[in-house]
C-alpha positions as CSV (number, residue, x, y, z in Angstrom):
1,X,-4.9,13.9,-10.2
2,X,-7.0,15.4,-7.7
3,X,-5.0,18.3,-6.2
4,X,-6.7,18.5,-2.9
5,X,-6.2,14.7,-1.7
6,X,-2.6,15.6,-2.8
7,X,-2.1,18.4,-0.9
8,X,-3.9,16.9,2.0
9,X,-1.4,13.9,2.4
10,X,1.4,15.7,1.7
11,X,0.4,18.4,4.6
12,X,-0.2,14.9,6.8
13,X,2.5,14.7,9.9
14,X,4.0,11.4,8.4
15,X,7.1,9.4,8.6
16,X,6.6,8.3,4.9
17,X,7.5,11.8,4.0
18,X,11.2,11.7,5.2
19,X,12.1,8.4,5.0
20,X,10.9,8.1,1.7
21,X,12.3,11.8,1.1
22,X,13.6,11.4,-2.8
23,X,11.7,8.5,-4.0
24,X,9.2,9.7,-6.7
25,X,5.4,8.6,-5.7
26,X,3.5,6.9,-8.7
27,X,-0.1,6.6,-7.6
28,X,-2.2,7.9,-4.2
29,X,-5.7,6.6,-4.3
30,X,-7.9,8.2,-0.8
31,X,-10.6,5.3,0.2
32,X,-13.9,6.9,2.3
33,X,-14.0,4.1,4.9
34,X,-17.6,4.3,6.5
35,X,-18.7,3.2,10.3
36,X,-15.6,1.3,12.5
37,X,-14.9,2.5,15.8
38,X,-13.4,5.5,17.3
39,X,-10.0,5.1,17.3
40,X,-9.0,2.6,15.4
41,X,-5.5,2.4,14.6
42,X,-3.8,1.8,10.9
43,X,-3.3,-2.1,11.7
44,X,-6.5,-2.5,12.7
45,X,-8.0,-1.0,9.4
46,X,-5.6,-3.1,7.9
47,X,-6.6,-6.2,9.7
48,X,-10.4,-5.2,9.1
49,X,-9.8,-5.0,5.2
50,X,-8.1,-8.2,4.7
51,X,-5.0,-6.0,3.5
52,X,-2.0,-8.4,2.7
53,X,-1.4,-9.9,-0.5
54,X,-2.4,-13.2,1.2
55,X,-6.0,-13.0,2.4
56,X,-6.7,-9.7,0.2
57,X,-9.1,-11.2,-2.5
58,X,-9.4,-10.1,-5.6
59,X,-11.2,-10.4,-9.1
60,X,-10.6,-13.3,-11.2
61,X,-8.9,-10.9,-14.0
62,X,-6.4,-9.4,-11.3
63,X,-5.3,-12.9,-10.0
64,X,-4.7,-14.1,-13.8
65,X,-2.6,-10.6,-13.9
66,X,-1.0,-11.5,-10.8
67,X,-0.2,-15.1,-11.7
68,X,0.9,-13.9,-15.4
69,X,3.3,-11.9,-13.5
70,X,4.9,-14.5,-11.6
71,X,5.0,-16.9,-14.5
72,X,7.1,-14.0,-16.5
73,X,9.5,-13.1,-13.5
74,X,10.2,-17.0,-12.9
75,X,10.9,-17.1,-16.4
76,X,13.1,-14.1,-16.5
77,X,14.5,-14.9,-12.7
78,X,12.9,-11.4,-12.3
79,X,12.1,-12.2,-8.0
80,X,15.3,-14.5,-7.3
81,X,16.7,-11.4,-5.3
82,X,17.5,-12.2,-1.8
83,X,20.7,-10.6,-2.0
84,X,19.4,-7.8,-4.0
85,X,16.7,-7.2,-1.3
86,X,19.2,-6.8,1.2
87,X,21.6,-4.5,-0.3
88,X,18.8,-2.0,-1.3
89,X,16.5,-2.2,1.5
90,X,15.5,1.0,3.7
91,X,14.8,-1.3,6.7
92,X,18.6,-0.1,7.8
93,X,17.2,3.1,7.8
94,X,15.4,2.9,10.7
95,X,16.3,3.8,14.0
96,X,16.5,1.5,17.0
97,X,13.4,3.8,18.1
98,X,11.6,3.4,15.0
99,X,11.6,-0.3,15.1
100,X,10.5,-0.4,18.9
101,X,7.4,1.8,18.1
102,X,6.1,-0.1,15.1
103,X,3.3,-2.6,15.9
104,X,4.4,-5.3,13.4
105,X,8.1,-6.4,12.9
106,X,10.4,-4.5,10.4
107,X,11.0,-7.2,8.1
108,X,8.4,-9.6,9.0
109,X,7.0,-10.5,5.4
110,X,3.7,-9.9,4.5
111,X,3.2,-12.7,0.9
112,X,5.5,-10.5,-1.7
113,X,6.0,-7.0,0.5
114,X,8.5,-7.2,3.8
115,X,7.4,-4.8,6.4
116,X,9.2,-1.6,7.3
117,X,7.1,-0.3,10.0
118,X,3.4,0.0,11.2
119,X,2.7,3.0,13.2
120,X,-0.4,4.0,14.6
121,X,-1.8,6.4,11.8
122,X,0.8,5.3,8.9
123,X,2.5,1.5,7.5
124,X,4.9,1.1,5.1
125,X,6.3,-2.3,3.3
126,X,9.1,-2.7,0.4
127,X,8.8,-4.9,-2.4
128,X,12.4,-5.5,-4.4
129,X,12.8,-7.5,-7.2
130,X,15.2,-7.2,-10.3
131,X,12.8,-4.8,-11.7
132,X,11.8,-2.2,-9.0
133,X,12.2,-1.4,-5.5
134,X,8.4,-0.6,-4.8
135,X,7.4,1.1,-1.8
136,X,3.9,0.7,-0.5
137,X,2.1,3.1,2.1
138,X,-0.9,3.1,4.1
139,X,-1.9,6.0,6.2
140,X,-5.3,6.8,7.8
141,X,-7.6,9.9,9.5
142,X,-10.3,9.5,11.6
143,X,-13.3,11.8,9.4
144,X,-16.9,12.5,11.0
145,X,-18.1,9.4,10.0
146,X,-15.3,6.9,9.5
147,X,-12.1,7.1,8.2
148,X,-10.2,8.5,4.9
149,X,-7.5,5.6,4.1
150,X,-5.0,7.1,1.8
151,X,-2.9,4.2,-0.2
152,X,0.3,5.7,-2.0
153,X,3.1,3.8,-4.2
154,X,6.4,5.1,-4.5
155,X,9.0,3.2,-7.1
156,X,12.7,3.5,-6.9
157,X,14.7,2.5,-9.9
158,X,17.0,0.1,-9.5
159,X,18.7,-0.4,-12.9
160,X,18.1,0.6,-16.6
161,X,15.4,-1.8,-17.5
162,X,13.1,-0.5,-14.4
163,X,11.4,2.9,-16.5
164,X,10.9,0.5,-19.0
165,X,9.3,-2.1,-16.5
166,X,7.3,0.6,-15.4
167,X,5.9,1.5,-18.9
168,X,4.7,-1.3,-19.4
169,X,3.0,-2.3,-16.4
170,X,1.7,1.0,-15.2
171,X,-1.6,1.3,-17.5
172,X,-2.7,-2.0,-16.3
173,X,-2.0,-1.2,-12.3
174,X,-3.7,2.3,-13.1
175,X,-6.6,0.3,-14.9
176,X,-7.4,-3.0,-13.6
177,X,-4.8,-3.9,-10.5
178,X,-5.7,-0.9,-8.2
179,X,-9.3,-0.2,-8.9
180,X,-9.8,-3.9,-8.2
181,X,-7.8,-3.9,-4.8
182,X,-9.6,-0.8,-3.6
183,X,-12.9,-1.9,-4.2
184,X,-11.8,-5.2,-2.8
185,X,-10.9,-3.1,0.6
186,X,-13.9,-0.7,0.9
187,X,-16.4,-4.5,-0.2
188,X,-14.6,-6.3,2.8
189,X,-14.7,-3.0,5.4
190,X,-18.3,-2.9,4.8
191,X,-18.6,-7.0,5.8
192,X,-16.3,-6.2,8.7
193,X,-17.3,-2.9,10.2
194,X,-20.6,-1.8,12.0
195,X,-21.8,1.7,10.5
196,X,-21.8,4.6,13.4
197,X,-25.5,5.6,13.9
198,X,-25.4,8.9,11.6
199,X,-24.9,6.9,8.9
200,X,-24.8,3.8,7.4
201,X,-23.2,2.0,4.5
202,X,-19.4,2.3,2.9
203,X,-19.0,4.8,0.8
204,X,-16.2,4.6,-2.0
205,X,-14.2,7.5,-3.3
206,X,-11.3,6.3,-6.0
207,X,-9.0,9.3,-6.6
208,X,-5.5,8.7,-7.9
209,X,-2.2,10.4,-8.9
């Protein structure tokens, strides 16, 4: 764990932090974003970065994980929760002000995620199954010369088997899944994004909790 990235996004003016107030946070990774223009909100990193388990690609070892996955939670009716999903979901949570403010839909769904909201400097999406209910976030500050991308994944249990679940999955997400997304992110920022002058390049810092 690197101490000061944690204290640094804990000490960040989020939402995350009180609508999420009592769900335990698994990982934070902090991704030295390079270049982009000034003022660039959270959805357009987002955007720039391919970030959505549709167009985000990955290595051909992480999509055999990800398609092992699917094959096991079909076979186990793990992700036949609909009615799950909306007994447990935080989108209620949210305030008729909340939802006005975000610039994607609450709910909209984003390939195995649903959307909670997308603020200017912070997004947040949900992912329940009969395993976990999995909360991702995405927050961002501008730096000198680009942008520090903080990606943080908070798990709520849902029933017995879930610390069990999470045993057994978590070395490979530490291991294989989220190095490979990150690097995916900071590869497709550098295709997408113009360095400022000062300096050029994308520069890749992997830190996690």
């Amino acid at each position: 764990m690197n101490a000061d990235d944690n204290i640094r996004f804990e000490q960040m003016s989020l939402f995350a932090h009180k609508f999420l107030k009592g769900v335990p946070r698994k990982s934070l990774y902090r991704l030295d974003l390079t270049g982009g223009r000034i003022g660039m909100s959270v959805l357009d990193i987002k955007e720039a970065v391919g970030f959505n388990t549709e167009q985000l690609e990955t290595g051909i070892l992480t999509k055999s994980l990800f398609w092992l996955r699917g094959l096991i939670g079909a076979v186990f009716g793990w992700d036949n929760a609909d009615r799950l999903a909306e007994s447990v979901s935080f989108l209620p949570r949210l305030t008729t002000e909340d939802k006005a403010r975000s610039l994607l839909k609450p709910g909209k769904k984003e390939g195995i995620s649903r959307v909670l909201y997308c603020f200017e400097n912070e997004f947040a999406a949900e992912i329940i199954n009969r395993t976990v209910h999995c909360f991702w976030v995405m927050a961002k500050e501008q730096t000198s010369n680009g942008y520090a991308l903080y990606m943080a994944v908070y798990v709520r249990k849902l029933n017995w088997f879930t610390p069990i679940y999470m045993a057994m999955v978590t070395p490979v997400l530490k291991w294989i899944i989220y190095p490979s997304l990150n690097k995916t992110v900071v590869t497709n920022w550098g295709k997408n994004q113009h360095a400022r002058p000062q300096e050029r390049g994308a520069a890749f810092d992997r830190k996690y909790v």
